[in-house]
C-alpha positions in Angstrom: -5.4 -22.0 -72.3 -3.9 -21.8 -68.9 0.0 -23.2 -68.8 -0.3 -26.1 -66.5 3.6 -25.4 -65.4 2.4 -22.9 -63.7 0.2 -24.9 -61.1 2.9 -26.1 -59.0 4.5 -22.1 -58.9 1.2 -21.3 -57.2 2.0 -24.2 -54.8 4.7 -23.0 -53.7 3.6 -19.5 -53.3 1.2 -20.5 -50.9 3.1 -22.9 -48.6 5.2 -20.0 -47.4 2.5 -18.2 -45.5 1.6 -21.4 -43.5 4.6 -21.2 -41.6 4.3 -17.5 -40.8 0.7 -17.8 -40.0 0.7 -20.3 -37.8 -2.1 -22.3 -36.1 -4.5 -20.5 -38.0 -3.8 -21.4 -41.8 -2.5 -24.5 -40.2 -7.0 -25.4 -40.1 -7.4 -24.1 -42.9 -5.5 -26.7 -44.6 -6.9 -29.2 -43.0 -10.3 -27.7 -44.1 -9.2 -27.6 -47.7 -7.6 -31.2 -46.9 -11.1 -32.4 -45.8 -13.0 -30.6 -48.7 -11.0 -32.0 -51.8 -12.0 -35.5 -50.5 -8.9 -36.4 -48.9 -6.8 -35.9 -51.3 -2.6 -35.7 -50.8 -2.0 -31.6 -49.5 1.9 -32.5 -49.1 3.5 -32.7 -46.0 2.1 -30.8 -43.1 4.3 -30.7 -40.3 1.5 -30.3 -37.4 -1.0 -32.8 -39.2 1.7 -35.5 -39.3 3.5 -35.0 -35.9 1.3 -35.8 -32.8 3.4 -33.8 -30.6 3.1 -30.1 -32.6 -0.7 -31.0 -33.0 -1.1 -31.8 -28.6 1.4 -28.8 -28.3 -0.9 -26.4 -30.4 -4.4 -27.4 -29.1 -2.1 -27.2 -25.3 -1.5 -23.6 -26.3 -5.2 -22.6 -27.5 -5.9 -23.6 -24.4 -3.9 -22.3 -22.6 -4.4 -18.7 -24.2 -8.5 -19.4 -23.8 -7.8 -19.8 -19.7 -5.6 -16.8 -19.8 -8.2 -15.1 -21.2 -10.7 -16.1 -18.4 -8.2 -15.4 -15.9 -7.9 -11.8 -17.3 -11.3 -11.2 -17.2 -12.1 -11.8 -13.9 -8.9 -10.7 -12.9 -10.5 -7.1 -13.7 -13.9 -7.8 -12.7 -12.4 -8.1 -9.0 -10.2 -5.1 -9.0 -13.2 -3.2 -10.3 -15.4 -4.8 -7.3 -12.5 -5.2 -4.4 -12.1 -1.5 -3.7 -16.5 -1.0 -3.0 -16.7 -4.7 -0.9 -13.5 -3.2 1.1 -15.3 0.0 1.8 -18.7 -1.9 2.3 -17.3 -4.1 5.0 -14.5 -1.7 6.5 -15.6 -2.8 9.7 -14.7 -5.9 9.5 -11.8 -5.6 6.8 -10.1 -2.9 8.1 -9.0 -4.7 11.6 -8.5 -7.6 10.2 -6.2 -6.3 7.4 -4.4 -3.8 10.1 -4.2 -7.0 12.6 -2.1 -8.9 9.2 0.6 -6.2 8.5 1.1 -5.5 12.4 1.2 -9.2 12.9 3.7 -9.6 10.2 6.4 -7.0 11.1 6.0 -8.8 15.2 7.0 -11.9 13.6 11.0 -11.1 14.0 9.8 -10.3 17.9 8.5 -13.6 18.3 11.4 -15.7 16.9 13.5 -14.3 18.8 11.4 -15.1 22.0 10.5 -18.9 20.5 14.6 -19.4 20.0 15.1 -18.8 23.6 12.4 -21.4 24.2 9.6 -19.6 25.0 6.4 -21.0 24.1 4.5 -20.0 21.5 1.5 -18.8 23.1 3.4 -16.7 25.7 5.5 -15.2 23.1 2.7 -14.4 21.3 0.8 -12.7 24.3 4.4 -11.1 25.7 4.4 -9.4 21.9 0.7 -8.1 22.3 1.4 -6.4 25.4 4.7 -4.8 24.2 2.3 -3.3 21.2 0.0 -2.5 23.9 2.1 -0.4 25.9 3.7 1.8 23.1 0.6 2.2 21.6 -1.0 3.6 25.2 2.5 5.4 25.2 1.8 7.3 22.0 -1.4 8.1 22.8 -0.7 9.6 26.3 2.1 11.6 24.2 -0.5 12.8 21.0 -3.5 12.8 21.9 -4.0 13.8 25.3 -2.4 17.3 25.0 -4.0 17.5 21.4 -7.3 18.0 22.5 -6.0 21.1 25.0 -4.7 22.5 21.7 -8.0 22.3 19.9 -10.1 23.5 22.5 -7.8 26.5 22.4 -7.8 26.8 18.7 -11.3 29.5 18.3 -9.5 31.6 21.6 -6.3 32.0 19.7 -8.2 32.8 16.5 -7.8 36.4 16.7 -3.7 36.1 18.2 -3.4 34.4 14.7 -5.4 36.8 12.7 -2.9 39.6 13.8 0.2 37.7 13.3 -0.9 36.4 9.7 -2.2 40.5 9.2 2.0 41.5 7.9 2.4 38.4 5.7 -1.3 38.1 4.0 -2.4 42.4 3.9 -1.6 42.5 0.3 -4.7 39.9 -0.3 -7.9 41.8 -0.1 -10.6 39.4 0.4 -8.5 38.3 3.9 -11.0 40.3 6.2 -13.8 38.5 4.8 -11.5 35.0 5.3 -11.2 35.5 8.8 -14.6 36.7 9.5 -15.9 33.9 7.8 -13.3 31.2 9.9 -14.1 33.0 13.0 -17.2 32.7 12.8 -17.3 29.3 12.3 -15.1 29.0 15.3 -17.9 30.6 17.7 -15.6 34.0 17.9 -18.3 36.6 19.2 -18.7 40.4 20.6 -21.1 41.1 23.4 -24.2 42.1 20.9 -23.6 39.1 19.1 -25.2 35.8 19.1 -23.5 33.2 21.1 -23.0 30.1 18.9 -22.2 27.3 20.8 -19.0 24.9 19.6 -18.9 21.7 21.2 -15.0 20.8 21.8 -14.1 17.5 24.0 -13.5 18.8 28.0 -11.5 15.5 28.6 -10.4 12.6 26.7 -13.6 10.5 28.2 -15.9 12.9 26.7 -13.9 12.3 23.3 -14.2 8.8 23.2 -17.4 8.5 24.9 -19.0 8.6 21.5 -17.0 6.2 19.5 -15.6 4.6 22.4 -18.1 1.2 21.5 -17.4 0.7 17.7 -13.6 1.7 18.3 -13.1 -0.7 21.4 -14.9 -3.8 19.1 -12.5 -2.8 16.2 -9.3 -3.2 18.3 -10.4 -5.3 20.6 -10.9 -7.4 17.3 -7.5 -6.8 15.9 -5.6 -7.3 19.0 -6.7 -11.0 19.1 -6.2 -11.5 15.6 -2.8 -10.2 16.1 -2.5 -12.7 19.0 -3.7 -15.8 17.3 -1.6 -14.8 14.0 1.4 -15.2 16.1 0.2 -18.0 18.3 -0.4 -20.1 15.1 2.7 -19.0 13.3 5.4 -21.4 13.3 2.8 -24.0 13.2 0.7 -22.4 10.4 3.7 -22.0 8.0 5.2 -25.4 9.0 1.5 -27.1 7.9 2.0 -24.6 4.6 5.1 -25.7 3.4 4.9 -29.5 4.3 1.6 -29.7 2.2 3.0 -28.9 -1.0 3.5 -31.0 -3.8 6.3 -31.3 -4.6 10.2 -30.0 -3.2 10.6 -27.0 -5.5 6.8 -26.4 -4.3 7.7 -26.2 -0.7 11.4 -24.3 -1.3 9.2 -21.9 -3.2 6.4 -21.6 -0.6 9.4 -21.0 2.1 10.9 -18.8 0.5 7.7 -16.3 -0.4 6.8 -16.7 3.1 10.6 -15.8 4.4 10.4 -13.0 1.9 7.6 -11.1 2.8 7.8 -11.3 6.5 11.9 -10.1 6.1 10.9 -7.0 3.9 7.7 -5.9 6.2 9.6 -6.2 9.2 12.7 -4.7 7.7 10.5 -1.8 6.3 8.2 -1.0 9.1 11.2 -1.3 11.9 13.5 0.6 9.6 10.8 3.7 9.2 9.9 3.3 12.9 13.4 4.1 14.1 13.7 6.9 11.2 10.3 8.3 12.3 11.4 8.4 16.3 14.3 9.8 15.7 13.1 13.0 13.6 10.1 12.7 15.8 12.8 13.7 19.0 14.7 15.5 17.0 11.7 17.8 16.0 11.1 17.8 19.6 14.1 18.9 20.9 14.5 22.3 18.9 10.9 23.0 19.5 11.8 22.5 23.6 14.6 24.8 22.6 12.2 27.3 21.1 10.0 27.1 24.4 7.3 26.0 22.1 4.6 24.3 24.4 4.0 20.4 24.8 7.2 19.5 22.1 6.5 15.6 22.8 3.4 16.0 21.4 4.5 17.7 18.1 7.8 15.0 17.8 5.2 12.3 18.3 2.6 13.9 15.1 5.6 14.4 13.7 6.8 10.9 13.7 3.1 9.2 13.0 2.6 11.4 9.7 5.6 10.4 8.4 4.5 6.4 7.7 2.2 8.5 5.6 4.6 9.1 1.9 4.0 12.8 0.8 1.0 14.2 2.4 2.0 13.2 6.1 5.1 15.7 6.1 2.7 18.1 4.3 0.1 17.9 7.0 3.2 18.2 9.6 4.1 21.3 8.3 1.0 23.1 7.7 -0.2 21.5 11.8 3.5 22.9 13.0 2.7 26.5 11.0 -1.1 26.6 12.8 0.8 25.6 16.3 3.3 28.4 15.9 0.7 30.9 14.9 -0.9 30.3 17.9 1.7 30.7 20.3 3.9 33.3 18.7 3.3 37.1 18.1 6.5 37.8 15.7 5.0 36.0 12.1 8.7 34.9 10.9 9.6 33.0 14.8 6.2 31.5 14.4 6.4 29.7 11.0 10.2 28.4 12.2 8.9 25.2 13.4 7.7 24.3 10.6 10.8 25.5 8.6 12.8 23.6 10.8 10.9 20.4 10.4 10.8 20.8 6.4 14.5 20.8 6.9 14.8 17.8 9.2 12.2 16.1 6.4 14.5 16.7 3.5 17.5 15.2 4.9 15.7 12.2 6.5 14.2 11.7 2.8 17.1 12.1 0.7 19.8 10.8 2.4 19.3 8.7 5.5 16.3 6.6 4.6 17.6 5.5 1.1 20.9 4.6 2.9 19.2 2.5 5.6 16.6 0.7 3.9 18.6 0.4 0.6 17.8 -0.4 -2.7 15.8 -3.8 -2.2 12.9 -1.6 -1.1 12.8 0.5 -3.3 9.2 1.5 -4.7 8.2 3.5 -7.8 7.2 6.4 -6.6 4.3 6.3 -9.0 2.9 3.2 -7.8 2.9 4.7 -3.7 0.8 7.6 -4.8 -1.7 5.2 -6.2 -1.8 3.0 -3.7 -2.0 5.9 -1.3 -4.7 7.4 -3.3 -6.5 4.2 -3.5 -6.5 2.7 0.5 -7.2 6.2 1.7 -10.1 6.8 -0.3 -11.2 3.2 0.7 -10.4 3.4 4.1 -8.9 6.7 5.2 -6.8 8.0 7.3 -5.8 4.3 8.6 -6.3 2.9 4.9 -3.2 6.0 4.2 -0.8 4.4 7.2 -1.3 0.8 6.2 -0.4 2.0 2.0 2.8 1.2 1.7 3.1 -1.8 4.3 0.3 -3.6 2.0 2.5 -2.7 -1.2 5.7 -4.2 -0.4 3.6 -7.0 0.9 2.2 -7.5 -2.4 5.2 -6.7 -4.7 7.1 -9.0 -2.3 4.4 -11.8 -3.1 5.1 -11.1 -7.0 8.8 -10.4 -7.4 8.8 -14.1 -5.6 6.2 -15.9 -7.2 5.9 -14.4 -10.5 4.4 -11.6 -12.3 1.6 -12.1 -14.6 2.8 -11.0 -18.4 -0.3 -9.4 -19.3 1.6 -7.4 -21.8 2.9 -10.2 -23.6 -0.5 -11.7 -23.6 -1.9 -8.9 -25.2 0.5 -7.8 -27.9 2.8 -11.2 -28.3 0.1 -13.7 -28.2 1.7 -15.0 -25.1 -0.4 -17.1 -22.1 0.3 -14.7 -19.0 3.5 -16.7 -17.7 4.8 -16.4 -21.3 5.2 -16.6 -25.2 5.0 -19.3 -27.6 8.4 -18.6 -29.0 9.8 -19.3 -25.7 8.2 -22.8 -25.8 9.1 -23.1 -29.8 13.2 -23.1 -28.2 12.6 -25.0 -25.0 11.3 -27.9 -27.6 
């Protein structure tokens, strides 16, 4: 026969695990509570205090939203990068217009403190974009198109200068052939194989001129309404709030992220110009043809983090081949600009734009990776503007934990023992 003194032992062997189990032996009490008929089960904290049993079904609740929020929280960053690419047209302009907008705000406080309105700010700022955008273009692209139409007649001046550096590579004749064939290169016996290379920048926009024009015709008033609307728009955004700390809060995200675009973009822009005349003055120096336009590739590549000064060198190595016999003077341009590069990167942009801005390095290549495989080229340049923009928009209004929603049982803004001591 069983010793009944031992009954209470296995009492108290049990009630330990209900306070290191929590919620969920918590119902399982009262399950064993309702099934004995009612009878006594002792004291249970949760079942007798009101508050523990609101704060507990608060905090299922709160983890079952969390959940939800996860959920589709994934479901659109699996389905934002294909509707991006799937409406780039209309995206694209639109998202450009934003970050452009943004980094003109400082512009156009500075005009609307020395009461000028709004609107004519606004427009006064568009224009200014306007003209060192025409200014860039009249410095790239116009000689750019010279250079490529003289790219398949300088074929062979490259093919003898590269012949020193690449002879110990034996499938090189068949290299060249191939390239210069593709290039339209041919003898008199040969078939002519016509290469269609824009005569003039008309002919080079005249077929995307339509499609390009609507995109930044599109943009430019975007940009111009954005700024129009400004003061007004983040007035009307921080009045509406709910409550004081909602509206200090609001001010400040909105203070944040247009200080650290700005501050970024302008602080790159200066960086970029200066290499970019830097780069241009040692290649006037050189006597290498059209410098302006290599500072000014120069100094556009460079908004782009890691491949832009790749591409830079390996465009300043194909100019150089093509205007210089001797192998070693040709490939100095772009020695000289991987020089300029490494001191701009390491020493005088981390000293100007500081330590606020700094990004994992990690986190650029994927966003890099990820908006130029979405949008290209453009979707590369506007990389790193859209990632402070969005780190700036977390770091002010908070982080999601997903972390300790995953492995501490936590609700996304954070865990339950953190509630257990505020109470």
């Amino acid at each position: 026969m069983v010793d009944q003194s031992i009954a209470p032992d296995v009492g108290t062997l049990v009630r330990p695990g209900v306070s290191e189990a929590g919620n969920g032996l918590e119902q399982m009490k009262r399950l064993r509570g309702t099934e004995a008929g009612g009878e006594s089960q002792g004291s249970d904290p949760v079942a007798e205090d009101p508050l523990a049993e609101s704060a507990a079904i608060a905090y299922r609740r709160d983890r079952l939203l969390a959940s939800l929020t996860l959920i589709a929280g994934i479901g659109l960053a699996l389905a934002l990068p294909f509707a991006l690419r799937a409406g780039a047209e209309f995206f694209l302009p639109v998202t450009a217009a934003l970050v452009i907008a943004i980094a003109l705000v400082p512009l156009l406080e500075w005009f609307e403190r020395r009461r000028v309105p709004s609107g004519l700010a606004a427009l006064i700022c568009v224009v200014l974009f306007i003209a060192v955008a025409n200014i860039a273009v009249a410095a790239i692209v116009l000689p750019a198109t010279d250079w490529v139409r003289l790219l398949p007649e300088r074929i062979g001046r490259i093919r003898e200068t590269l012949d020193p550096l690449l002879a110990l590579y034996a499938d090189f004749e068949r290299f060249i052939d191939r390239v210069t064939g593709e290039f339209g290169s041919t003898g008199e016996g040969e078939r002519t194989v016509a290469v269609e290379t824009p005569n003039s920048m008309l002919d080079l926009l005249a077929t995307s001129a339509p499609h390009v024009a609507i995109q930044m015709f599109f943009a430019l008033l975007a940009i111009f309404f954005f700024l129009a609307g400004w003061t007004r728009m983040r007035k009307q955004t921080i009045t509406t709030r709910a409550s004081f700390d909602g509206a200090l809060t609001t001010a400040r995200v909105i203070q944040q992220v247009v200080d650290a675009t700005s501050t970024y973009l302008g602080t790159i822009t200066l960086v970029n110009i200066s290499m970019g005349a830097v780069v241009a003055l040692f290649l006037w120096i050189i006597e290498m043809p059209t410098p302006l336009m290599w500072g000014g590739i120069v100094a556009v590549l460079n908004y782009i983090p890691y491949l832009g000064p790749i591409a830079s060198v390996l465009l300043l190595a194909l100019g150089g081949l093509m205007v210089f016999v001797d192998p070693w003077y040709a490939l100095l341009p772009a020695v000289a600009f991987a020089g300029v590069h490494l001191v701009e990167a390491n020493f005088i942009t981390p000293a100007l734009v500081g330590r606020r801005l700094t990004i994992n390095p990690l986190l650029i290549l994927v966003a890099l990776s990820f908006w130029a495989w979405v949008w290209g080229t453009t979707g590369a340049l506007l990389a790193v503007p859209l990632l402070i923009i969005t780190k700036t928009v977390l770091d002010a209004a908070g982080k999601p934990d997903i972390a300790g929603f995953l492995f501490e049982e936590g609700t996304l803004t954070g865990h339950p023992h953190d509630e257990d001591e505020e109470r």
